[in-house]
ZABA-719768 format. One record per residue (C-alpha): residue in three letters; x, y, z negated. Coordinates in nm, 4 decimals. Layout:
N
SITE resn       xx       yy       zz
SITE  ALA        X        Y        Z
...
END
This chain:
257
SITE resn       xx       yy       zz
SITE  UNK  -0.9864   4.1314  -0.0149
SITE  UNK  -0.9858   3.7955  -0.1786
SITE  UNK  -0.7386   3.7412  -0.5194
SITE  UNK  -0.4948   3.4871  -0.5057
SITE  UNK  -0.3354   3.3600  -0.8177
SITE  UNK   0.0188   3.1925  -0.7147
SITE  UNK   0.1637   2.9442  -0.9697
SITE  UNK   0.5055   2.7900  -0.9839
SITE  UNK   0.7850   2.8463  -0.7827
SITE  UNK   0.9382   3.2310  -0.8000
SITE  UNK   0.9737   3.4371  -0.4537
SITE  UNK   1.3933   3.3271  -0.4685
SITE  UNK   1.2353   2.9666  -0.4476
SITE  UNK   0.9837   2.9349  -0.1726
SITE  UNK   0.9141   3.1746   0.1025
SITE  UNK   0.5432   3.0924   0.0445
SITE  UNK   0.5361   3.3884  -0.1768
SITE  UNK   0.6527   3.6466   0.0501
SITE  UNK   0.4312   3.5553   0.3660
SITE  UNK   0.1321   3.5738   0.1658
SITE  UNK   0.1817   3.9297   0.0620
SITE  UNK   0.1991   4.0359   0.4081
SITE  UNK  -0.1551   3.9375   0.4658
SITE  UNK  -0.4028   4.2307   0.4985
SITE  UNK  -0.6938   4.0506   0.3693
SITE  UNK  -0.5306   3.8869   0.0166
SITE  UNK  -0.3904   4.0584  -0.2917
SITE  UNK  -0.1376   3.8339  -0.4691
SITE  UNK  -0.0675   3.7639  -0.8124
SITE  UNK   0.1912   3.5430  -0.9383
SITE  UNK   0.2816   3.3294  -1.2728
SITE  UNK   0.4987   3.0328  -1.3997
SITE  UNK   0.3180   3.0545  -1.7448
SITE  UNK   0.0405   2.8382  -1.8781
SITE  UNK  -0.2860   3.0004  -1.7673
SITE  UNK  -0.6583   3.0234  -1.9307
SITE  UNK  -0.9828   3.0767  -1.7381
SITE  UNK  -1.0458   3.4603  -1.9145
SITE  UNK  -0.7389   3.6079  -1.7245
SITE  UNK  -0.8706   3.5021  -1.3888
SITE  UNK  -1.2433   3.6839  -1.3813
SITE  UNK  -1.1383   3.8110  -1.0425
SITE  UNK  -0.9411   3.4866  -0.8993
SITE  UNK  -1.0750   3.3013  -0.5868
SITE  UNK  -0.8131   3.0880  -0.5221
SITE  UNK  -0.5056   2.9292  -0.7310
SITE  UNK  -0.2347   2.7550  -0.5601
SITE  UNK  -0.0204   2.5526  -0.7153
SITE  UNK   0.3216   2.4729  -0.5863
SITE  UNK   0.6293   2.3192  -0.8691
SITE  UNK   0.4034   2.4292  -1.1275
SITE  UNK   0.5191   2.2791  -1.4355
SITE  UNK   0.1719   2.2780  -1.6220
SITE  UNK  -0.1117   2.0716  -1.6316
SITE  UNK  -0.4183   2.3234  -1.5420
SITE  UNK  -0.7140   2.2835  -1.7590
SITE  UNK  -1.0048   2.1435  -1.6838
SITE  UNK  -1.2036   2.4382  -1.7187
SITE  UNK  -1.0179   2.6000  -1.4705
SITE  UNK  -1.0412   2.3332  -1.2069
SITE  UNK  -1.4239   2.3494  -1.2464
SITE  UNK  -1.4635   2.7228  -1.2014
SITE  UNK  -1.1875   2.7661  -1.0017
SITE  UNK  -1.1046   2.6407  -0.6425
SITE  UNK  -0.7398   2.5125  -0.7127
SITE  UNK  -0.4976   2.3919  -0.3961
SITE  UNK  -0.2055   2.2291  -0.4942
SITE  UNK   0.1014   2.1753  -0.2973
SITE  UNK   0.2841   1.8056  -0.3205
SITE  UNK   0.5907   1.6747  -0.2120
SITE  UNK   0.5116   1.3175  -0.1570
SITE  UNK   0.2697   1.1196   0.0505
SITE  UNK  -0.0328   1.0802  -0.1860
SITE  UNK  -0.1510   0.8777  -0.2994
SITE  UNK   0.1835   0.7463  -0.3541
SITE  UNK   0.4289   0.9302  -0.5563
SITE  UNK   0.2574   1.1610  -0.8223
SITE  UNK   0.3380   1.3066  -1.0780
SITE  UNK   0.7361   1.4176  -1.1332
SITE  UNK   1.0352   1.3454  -0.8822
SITE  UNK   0.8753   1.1934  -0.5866
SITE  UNK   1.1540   1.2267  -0.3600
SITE  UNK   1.3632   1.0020  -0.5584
SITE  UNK   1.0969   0.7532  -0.5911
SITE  UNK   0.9698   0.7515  -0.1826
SITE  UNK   1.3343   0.6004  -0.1624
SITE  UNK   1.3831   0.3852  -0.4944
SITE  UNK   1.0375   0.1799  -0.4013
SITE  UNK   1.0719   0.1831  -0.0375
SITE  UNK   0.7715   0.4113  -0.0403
SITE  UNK   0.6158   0.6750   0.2023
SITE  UNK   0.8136   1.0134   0.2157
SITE  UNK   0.6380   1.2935   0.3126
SITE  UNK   0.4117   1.6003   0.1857
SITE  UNK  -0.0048   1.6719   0.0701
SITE  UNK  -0.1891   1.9814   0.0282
SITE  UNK  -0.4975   1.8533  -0.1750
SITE  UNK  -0.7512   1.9868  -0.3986
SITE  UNK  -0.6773   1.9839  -0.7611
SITE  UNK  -0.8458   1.7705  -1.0425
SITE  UNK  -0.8408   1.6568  -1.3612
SITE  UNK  -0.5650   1.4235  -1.2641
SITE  UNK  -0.2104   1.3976  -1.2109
SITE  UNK  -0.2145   1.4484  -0.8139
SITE  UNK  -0.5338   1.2974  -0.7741
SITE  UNK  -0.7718   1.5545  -0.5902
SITE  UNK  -0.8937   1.5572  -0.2584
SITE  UNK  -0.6265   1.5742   0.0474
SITE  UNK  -0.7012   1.8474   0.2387
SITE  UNK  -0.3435   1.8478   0.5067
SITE  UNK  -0.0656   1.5691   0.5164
SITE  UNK   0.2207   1.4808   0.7244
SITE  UNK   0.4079   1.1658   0.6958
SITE  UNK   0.7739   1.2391   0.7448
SITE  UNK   1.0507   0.9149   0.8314
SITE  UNK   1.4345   0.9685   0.7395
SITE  UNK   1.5027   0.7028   0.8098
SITE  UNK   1.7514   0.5799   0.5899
SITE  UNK   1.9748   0.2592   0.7109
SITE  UNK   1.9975   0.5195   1.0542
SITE  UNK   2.1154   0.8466   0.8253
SITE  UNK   2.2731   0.6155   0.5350
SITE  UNK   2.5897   0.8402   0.5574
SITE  UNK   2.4646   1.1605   0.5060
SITE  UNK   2.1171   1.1699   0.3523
SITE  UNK   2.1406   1.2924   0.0045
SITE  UNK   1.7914   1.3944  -0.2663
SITE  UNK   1.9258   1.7538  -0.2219
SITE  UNK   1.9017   1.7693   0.1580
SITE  UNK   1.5610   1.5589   0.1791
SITE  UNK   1.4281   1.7772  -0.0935
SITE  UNK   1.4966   2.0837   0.1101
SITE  UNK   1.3587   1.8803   0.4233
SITE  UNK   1.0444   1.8284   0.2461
SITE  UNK   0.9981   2.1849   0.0632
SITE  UNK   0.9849   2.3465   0.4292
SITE  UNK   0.7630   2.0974   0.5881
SITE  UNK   0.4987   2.1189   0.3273
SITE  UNK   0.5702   2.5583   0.3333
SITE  UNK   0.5337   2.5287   0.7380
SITE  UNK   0.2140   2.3151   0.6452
SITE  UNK   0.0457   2.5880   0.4320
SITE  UNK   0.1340   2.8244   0.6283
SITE  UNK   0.0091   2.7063   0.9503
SITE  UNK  -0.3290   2.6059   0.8026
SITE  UNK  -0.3521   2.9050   0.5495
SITE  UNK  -0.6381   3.0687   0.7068
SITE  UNK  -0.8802   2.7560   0.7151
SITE  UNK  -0.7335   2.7169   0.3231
SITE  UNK  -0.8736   3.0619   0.2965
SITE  UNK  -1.2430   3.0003   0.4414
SITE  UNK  -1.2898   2.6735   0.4002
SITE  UNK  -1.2477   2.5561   0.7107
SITE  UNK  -1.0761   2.2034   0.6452
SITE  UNK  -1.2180   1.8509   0.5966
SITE  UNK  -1.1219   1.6821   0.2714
SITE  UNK  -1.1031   1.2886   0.1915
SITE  UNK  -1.0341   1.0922  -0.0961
SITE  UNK  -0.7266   0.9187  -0.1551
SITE  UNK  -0.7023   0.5821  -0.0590
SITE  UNK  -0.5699   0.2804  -0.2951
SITE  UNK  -0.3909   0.3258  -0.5840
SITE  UNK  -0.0527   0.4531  -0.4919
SITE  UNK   0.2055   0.4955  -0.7657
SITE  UNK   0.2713   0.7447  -1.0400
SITE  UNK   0.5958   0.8243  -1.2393
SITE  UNK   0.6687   1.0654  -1.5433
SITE  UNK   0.9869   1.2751  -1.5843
SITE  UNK   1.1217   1.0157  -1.8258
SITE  UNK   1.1181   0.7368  -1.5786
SITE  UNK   1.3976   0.8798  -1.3703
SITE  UNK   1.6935   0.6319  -1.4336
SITE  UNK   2.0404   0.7481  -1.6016
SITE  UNK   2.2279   0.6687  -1.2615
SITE  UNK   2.1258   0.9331  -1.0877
SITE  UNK   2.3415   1.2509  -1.2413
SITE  UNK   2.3037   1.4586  -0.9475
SITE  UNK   2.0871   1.5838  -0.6831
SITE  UNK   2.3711   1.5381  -0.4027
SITE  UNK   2.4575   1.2080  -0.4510
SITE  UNK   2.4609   0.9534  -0.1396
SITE  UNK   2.0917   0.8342  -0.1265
SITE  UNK   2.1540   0.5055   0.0199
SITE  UNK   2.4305   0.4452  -0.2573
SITE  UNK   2.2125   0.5231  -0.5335
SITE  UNK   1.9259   0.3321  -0.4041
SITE  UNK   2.1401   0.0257  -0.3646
SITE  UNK   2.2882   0.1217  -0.7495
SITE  UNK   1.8910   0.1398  -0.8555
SITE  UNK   1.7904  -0.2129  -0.7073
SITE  UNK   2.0830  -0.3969  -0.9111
SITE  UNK   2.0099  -0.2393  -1.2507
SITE  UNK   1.6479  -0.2809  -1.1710
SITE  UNK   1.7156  -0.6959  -1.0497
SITE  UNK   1.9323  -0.6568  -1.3949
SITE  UNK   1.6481  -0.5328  -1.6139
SITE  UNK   1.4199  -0.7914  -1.5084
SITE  UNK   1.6726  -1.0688  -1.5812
SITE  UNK   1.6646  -0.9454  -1.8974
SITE  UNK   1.3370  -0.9055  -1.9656
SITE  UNK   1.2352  -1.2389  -1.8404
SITE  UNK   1.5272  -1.3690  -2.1179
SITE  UNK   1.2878  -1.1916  -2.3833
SITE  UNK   0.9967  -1.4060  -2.2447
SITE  UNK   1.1146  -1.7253  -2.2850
SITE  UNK   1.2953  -1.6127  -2.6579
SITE  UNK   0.9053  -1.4929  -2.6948
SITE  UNK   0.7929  -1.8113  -2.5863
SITE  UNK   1.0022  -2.0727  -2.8212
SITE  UNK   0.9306  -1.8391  -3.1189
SITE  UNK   0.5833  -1.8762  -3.0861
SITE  UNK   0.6197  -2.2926  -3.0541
SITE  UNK   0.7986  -2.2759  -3.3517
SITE  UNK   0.4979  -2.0312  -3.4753
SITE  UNK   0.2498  -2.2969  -3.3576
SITE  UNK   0.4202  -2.5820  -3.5229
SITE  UNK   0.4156  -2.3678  -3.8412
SITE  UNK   0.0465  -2.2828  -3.8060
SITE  UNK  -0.0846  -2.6618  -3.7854
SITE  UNK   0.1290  -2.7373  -4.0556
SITE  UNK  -0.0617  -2.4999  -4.2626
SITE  UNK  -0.3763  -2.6748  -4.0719
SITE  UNK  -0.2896  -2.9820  -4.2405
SITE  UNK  -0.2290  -2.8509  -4.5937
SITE  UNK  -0.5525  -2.7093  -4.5678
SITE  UNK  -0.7606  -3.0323  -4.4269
SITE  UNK  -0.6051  -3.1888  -4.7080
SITE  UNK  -0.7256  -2.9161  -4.9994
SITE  UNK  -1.0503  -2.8079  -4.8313
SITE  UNK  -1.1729  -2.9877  -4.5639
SITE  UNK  -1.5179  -2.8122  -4.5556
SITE  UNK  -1.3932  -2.5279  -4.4641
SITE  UNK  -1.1226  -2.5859  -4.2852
SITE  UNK  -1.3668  -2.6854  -4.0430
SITE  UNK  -1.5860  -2.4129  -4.0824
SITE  UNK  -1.2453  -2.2154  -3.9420
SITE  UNK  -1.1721  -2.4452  -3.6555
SITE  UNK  -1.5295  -2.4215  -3.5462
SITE  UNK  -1.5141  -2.0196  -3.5383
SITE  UNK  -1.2102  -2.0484  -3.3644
SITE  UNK  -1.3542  -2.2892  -3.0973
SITE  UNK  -1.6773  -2.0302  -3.0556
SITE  UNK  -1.4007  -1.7536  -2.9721
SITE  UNK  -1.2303  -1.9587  -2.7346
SITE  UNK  -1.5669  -1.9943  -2.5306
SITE  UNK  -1.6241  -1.6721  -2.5319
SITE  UNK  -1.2594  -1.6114  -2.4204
SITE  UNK  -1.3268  -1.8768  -2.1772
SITE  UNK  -1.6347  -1.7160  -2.0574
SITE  UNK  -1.4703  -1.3719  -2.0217
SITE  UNK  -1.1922  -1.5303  -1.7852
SITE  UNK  -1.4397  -1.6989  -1.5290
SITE  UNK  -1.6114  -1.3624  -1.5259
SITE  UNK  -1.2972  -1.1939  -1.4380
SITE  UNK  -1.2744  -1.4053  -1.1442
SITE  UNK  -1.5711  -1.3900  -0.9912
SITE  UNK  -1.6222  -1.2429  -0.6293
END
């Protein structure tokens, strides 16, 4: 009988729980605290579904650990991917993968892309809903594929690209609840994200006069200096020069094929 550590998500939240125990040939345990590799001598496998810890490193070496994913890796890790697939215009749907010792990062084992789409359902589709499509596809997922989870009978590949990450603080203050109107909010997101950038490119050129007038300043002092030492003033110019070729150097290097 293998051991089966569940983390995350309590029995009232995912069904996962409850199917599992009713296999003959596992014996589950379950936790939504932080775990250490001396409580799980006896472990074979830990899956990982809304688990709100990192697992150590330690752990993901000794241990095989599945995680459970509600986006389409590799885009969307880390914390509310459902809100970003539609913010960015992004792929929605859910990855069982192998953990690492990165944030959604590991091996994908199962995936299934899943389309809402949105300008057809713009009336009705809300994060709640989606999230609650989602959460059963990637439970029917496991399920259905449990027992070559089990044995290791699956075929893993790596993740291809880069994809896109996002952190619990990046979730933006006009979303204040789960049920609001996706296609309302998304429109909302794009004009204070259009906004932001205006902004930001008004820093850039403020950026860009002060340092003219910084510039302007800086061969002033030039001058003085030519005038008091001129020695080794250009003693300094020529150091500076050297660093610009190597600067210069450094840039053709980054652009070679």
């Amino acid at each position: 009988m293998k051991k089966i550590l569940f983390l995350g998500y309590s029995q009232k939240e995912t069904k996962l729980i409850s199917i599992l125990k009713d296999k003959k040939n596992c014996q589950i345990f379950y936790s939504k605290n932080k775990i250490s590799l001396k409580s799980l001598d006896n472990i074979k496998i830990i899956i990982s579904f809304g688990y709100r810890h990192l697992i150590s490193d330690d752990i993901i070496k000794k241990k095989k650990v599945i995680n459970l994913h509600m986006s389409y890796l590799p885009f969307n890790r880390g914390a509310h991917p459902n809100f970003w697939s539609f913010a960015e215009n992004t792929p929605s749907g859910v990855t069982i993968h192998k953990a690492d010792k990165g944030i959604d990062k590991g091996d994908i084992i199962y995936q299934k892309l899943l389309d809402f789409d949105l300008n057809k359902n713009k009336k009705k589709l809300t994060f709640s809903n989606t999230y609650s499509v989602l959460k059963s596809e990637i439970e029917n997922l496991f399920i259905s594929n449990f027992e070559n989870i089990l044995h290791n009978q699956y075929r893993q590949f790596k993740q291809i690209g880069n994809g896109t990450f996002h952190n619990e603080r990046e979730l933006p203050h006009i979303l204040k609840s789960w049920n609001q109107n996706i296609f309302n909010t998304v429109t909302r997101y794009q004009k204070y994200k259009n906004n932001d950038i205006v902004k930001k490119l008004k820093l850039l050129d403020e950026i860009e006069q002060t340092r003219k007038n910084n510039n302007v300043n800086w061969m002033n002092i030039l001058r003085h200096s030519m005038k008091n030492s001129p020695s080794e003033t250009l003693k300094f110019l020529n150091s500076i020069n050297s660093d610009d070729d190597i600067i210069s150097n450094l840039f053709k290097k980054l652009n070679e094929k």
